[in-house]
C-alpha positions as CSV (number, residue, x, y, z in Angstrom):
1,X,-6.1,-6.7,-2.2
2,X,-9.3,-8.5,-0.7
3,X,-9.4,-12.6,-0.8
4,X,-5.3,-12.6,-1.2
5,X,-3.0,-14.5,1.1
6,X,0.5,-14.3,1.3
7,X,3.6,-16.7,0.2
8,X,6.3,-14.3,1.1
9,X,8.6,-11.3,0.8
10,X,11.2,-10.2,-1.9
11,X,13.2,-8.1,-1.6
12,X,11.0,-6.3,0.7
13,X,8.4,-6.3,-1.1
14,X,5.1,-8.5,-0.1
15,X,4.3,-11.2,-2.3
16,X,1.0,-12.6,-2.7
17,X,-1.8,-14.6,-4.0
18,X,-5.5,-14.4,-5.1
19,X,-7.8,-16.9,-4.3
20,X,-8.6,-17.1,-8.0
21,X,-5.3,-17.8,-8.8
22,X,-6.1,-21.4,-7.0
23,X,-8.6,-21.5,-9.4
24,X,-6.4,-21.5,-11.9
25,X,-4.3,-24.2,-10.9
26,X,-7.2,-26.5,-10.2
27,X,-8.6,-26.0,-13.9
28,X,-5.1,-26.2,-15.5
29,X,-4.8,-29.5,-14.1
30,X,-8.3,-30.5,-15.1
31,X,-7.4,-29.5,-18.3
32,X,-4.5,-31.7,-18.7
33,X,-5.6,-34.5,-17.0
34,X,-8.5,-34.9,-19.3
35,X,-6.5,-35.2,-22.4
36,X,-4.7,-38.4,-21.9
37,X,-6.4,-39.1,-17.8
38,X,-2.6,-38.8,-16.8
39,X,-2.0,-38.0,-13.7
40,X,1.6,-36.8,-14.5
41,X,0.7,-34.1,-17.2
42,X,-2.1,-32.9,-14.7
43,X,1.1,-31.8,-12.5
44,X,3.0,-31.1,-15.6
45,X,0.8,-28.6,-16.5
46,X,0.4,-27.2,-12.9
47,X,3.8,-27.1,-12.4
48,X,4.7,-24.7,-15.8
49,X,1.8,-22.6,-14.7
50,X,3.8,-22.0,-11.2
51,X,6.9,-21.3,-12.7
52,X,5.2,-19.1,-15.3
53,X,3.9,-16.9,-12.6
54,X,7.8,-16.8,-11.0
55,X,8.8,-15.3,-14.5
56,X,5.5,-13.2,-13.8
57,X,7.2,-11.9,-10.5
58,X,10.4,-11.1,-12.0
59,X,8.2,-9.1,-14.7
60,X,6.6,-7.1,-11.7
61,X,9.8,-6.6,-9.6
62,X,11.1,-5.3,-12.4
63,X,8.5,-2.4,-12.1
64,X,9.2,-2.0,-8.6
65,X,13.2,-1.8,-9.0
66,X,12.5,0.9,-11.2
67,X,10.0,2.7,-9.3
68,X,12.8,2.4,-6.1
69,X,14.8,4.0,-8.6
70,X,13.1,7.3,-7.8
71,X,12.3,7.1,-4.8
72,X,8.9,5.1,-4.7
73,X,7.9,2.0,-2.5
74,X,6.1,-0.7,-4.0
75,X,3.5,-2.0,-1.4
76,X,3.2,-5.8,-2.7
77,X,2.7,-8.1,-5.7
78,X,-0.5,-9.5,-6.2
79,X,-0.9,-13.0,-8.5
80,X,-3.5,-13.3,-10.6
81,X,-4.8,-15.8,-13.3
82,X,-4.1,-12.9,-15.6
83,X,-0.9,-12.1,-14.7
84,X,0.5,-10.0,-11.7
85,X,-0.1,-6.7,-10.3
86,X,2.7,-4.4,-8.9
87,X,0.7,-1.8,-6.2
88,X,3.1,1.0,-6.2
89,X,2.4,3.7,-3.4
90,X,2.1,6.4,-5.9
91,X,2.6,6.7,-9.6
92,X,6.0,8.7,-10.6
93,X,5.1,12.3,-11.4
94,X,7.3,13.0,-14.3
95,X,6.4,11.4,-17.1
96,X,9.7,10.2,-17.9
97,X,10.3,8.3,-14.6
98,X,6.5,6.6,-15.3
99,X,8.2,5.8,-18.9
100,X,11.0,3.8,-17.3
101,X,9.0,2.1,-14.3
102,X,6.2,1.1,-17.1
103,X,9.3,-0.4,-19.6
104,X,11.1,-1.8,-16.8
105,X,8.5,-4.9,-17.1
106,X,9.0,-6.1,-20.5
107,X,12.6,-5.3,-20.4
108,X,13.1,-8.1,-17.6
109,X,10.6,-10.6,-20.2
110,X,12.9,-9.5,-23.4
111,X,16.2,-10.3,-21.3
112,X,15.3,-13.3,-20.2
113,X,14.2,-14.6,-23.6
114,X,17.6,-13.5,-25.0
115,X,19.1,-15.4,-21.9
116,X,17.0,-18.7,-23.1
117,X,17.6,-17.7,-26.9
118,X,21.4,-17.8,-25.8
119,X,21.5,-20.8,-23.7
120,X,19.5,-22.7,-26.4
121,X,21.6,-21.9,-29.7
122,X,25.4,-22.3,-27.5
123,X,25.3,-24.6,-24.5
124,X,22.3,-27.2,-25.8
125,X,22.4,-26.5,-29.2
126,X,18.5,-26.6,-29.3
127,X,17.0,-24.7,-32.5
128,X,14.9,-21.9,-31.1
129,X,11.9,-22.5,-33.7
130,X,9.6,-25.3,-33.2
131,X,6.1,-26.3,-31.7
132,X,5.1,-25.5,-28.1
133,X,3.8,-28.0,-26.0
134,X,3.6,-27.1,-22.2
135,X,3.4,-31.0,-21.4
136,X,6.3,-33.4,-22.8
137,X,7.6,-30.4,-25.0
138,X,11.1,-28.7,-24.3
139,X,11.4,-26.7,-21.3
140,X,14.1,-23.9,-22.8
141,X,11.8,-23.1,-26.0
142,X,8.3,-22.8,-23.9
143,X,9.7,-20.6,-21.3
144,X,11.6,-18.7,-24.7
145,X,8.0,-18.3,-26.4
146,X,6.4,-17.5,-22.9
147,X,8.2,-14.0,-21.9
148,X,7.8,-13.4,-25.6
149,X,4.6,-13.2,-25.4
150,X,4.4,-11.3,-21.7
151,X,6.7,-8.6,-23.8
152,X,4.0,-8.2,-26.7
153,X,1.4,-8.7,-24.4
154,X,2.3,-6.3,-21.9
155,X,2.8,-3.7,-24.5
156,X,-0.9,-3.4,-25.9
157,X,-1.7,-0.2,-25.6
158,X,-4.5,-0.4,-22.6
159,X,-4.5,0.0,-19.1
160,X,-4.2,-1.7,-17.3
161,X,-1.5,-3.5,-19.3
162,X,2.2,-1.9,-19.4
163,X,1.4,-0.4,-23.4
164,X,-1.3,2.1,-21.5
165,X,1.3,3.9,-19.1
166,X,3.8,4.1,-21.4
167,X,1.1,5.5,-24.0
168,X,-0.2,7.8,-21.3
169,X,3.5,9.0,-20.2
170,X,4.2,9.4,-24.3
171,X,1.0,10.9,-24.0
172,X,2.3,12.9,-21.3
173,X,5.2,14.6,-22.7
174,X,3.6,17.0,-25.1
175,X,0.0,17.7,-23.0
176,X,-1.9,18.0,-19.7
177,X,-1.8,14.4,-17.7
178,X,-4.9,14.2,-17.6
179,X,-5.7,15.0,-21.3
180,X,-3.7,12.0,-21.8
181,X,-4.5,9.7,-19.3
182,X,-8.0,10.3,-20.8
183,X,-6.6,9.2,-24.6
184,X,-4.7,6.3,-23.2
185,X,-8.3,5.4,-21.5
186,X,-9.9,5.6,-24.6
187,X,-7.9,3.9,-26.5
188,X,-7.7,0.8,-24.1
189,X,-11.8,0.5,-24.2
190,X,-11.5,0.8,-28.0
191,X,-9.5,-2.3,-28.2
192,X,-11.3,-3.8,-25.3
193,X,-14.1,-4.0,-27.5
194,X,-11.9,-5.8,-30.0
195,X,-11.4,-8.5,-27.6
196,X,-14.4,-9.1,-26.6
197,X,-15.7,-9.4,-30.4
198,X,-12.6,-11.5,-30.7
199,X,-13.6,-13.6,-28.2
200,X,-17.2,-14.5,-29.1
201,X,-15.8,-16.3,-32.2
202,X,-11.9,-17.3,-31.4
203,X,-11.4,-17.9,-27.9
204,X,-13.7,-17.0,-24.6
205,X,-11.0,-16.5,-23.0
206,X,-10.1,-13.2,-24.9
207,X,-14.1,-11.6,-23.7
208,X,-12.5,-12.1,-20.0
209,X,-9.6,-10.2,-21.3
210,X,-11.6,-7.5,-22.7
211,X,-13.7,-7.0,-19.6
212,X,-10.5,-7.2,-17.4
213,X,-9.1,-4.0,-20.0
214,X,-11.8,-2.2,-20.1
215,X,-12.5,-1.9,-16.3
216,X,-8.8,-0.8,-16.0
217,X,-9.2,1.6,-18.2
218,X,-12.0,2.9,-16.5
219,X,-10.7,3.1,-13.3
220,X,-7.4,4.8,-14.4
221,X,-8.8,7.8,-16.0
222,X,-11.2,8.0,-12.7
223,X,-8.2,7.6,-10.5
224,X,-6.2,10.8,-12.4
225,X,-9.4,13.0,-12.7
226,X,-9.5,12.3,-9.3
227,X,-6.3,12.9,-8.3
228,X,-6.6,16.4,-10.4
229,X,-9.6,17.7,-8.7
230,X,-7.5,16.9,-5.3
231,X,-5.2,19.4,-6.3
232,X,-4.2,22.8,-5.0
233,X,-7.4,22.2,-2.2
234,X,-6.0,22.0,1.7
235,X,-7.1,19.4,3.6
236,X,-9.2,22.3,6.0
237,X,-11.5,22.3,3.2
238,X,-12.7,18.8,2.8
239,X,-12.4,17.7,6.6
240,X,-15.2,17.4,9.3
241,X,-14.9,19.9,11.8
242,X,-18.0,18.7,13.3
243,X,-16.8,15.4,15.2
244,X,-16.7,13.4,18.6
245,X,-13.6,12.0,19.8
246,X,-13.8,9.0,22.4
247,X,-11.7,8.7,25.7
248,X,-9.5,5.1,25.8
249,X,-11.8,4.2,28.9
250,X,-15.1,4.8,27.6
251,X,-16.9,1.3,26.9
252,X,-17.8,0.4,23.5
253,X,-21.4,0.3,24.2
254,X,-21.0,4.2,25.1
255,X,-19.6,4.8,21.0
256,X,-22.1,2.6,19.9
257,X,-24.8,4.6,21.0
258,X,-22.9,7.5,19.1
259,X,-23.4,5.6,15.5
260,X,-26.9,4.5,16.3
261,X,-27.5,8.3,17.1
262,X,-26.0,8.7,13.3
263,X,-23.0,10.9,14.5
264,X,-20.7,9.1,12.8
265,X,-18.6,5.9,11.7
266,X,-15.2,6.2,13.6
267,X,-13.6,7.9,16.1
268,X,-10.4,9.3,16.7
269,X,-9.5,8.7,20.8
270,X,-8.2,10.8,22.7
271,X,-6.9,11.3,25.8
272,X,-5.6,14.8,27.8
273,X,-5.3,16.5,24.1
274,X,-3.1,13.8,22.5
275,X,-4.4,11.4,20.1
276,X,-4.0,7.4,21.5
277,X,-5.7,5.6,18.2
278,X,-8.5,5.2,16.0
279,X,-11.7,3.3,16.7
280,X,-13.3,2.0,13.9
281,X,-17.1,0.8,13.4
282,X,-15.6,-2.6,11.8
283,X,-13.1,-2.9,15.0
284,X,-15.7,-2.0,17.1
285,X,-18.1,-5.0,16.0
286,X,-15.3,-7.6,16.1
287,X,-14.1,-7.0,19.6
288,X,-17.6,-6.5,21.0
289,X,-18.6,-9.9,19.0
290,X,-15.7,-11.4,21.3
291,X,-15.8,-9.8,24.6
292,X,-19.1,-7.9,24.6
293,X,-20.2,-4.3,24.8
294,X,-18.6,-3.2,28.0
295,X,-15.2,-3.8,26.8
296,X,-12.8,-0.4,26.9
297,X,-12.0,1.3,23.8
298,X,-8.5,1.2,24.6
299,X,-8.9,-2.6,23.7
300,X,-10.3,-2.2,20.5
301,X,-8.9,0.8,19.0
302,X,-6.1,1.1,16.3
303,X,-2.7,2.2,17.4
304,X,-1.1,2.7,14.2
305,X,-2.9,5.2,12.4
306,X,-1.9,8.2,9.7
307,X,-2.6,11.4,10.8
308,X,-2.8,14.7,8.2
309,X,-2.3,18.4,9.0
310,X,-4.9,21.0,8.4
311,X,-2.6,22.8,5.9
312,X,-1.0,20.3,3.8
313,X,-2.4,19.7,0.0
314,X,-5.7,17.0,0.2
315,X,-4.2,14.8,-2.5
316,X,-1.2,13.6,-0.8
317,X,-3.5,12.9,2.4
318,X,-6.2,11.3,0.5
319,X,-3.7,9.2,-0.7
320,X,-2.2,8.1,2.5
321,X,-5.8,7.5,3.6
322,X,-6.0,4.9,0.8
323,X,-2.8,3.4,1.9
324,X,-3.5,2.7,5.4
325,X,-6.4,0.5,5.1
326,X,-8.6,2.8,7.2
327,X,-11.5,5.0,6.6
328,X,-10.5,8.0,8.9
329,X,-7.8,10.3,9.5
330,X,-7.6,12.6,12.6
331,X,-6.2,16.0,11.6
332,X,-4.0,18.1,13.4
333,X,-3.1,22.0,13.5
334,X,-0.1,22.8,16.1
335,X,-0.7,19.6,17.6
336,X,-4.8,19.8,18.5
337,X,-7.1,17.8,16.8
338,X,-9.1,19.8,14.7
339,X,-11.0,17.3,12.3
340,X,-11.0,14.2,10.8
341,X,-10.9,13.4,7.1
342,X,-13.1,10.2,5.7
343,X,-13.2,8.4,2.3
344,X,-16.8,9.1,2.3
345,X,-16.3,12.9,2.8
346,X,-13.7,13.3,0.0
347,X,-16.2,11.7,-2.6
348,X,-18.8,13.9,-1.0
349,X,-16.4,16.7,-1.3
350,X,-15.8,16.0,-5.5
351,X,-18.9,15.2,-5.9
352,X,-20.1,19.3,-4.2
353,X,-17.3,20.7,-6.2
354,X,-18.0,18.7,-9.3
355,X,-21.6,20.3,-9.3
356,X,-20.6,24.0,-8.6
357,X,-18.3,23.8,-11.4
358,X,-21.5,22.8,-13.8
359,X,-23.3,25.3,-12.3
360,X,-20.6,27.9,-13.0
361,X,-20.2,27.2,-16.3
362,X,-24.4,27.5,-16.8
């Protein structure tokens, strides 16, 4: 994710942090600060945000654990003023599995409250109700009433929120996946809507909420229609045939000229019929801002680079292509390059097939 640094890996898995999230911190300390100009609850308060967003990291390794489960790799965990994300590399397909990896969450929140409920009521004998008070209250019964209210949270019914995949893989279980990814979306923006009416009268904070759902759910049902109309189509299809590779030893003034002359973006380089790298237009700019244009391909190009065959299914490519944080893919057929495969073509692609189905059903 873009403006995110990160703070470290568990186990295996890439942890990090939005810039936002600093924001966060900075205004949670604000906040405290002004109510009694104490420096101390200003790092009170900072300090039960950051260990608030550690229970938030147990919540999304607990989807990833489960998602390992069956076979799926979780590519890092994002921190957020809103909570975390888990990026999985690929949703489970059965809508059992997406059942368990979405529950897996708020099952790690609900044990550790009973863990907290436990330790409170036998080894401090603490009574679990009472007032909650981030700054000076009890440490036990905040962090208690905090994964609490991750659980219930979590399990609204909207995406992006847990309570939208497990409604969608419910959903799932007696219809098409993308019939109810579509319900599940709907349902989220519904109560989206709630929020943000909520919000103009209780708290503001609810309207940012609402937003946050509603894009979700947005981009979730677009994601699965996508991933549907991906379906069944071989990569052959959607691929440019008609494409210029690049030698290692051609200078980058040389493939510039190409994109001025509007041939394309990115190249695939090649070199006695075996593919060496990719040259992107964004790698090309950056090593020609540092060493100028006459500098060799070979020292600007991409090494590690996803490649797709001309026969496989476009979905499971397109889908690497997201994953590799490229724009092209060369494609292969016995070992010859044969095309290349873009973001921009795929949407190009939907977008042709999208119309000749209207047009069809005129």
């Amino acid at each position: 994710m873009k403006w995110s640094w990160k703070i470290g890996h568990i186990l295996g898995i890439r942890v990090q942090v939005h810039m936002t999230f600093l924001l966060l911190l900075g205004w949670v300390g604000l906040s405290y600060y002004a109510e009694r100009q104490e420096v101390g609850d200003a790092l009170a308060g900072v300090g039960f945000i950051l260990i608030l967003f550690g229970i938030v990291v147990l919540h999304e390794l607990g989807h990833a654990m489960a998602a390992r489960r069956f076979g799926i790799r979780t590519r890092d965990i994002t921190l957020l003023p809103i909570g975390g994300v888990a990026r999985l590399e690929r949703m489970p397909d059965d809508p059992r599995e997406e059942l368990i990896v979405a529950l897996a969450g708020p099952a790690v929140n609900v044990l550790l409250a009973t863990l907290i409920a436990a330790t409170m009521l036998v080894g401090t004998g603490t009574p679990i109700p009472g007032d909650v008070s981030f700054v000076g209250g009890d440490l036990l019964r905040n962090l208690l009433w905090v994964n609490i209210v991750l659980a219930v949270f979590n399990m609204v019914p909207a995406f992006p929120m847990d309570g939208g995949r497990v409604l969608r893989a419910v959903l799932a279980l007696r219809m098409d996946y993308v019939r109810a990814t579509q319900i599940a979306a709907s349902v989220g923006q519904a109560l989206a809507l709630v929020f943000v009416f909520a919000g103009l009268f209780v708290n503001p904070f609810l309207v940012f909420i609402g937003l946050f759902v509603w894009v979700g759910a947005a981009g979730e049902a677009s994601m699965v229609q996508m991933k549907s109309a991906l379906g069944g189509i071989p990569v052959s299809r959607a691929m440019i045939s008609d494409f210029r590779a690049v030698s290692p030893t051609e200078s980058l003034r040389s493939v510039a000229n190409h994109i001025l002359d509007g041939f394309q973006q990115d190249f695939p380089v090649v070199r006695e019929g075996r593919i060496l790298g990719v040259l992107t237009r964004a790698d090309l700019m950056g090593a020609a801002a540092k060493g100028g244009l006459d500098t060799p391909v070979s020292d600007a190009m991409r090494t590690e680079f996803q490649t797709a065959h001309a026969s496989e299914m476009l979905e499971p490519a397109f889908q690497r292509l997201q994953g590799c944080g490229c724009r092209t893919m060369p494609v292969t057929r016995r070992g010859e390059l044969v095309g290349v495969l873009t973001m921009e073509n795929v949407g190009e692609f939907l977008m042709l097939q999208a119309a000749a189905g209207k047009a069809g059903e005129a």
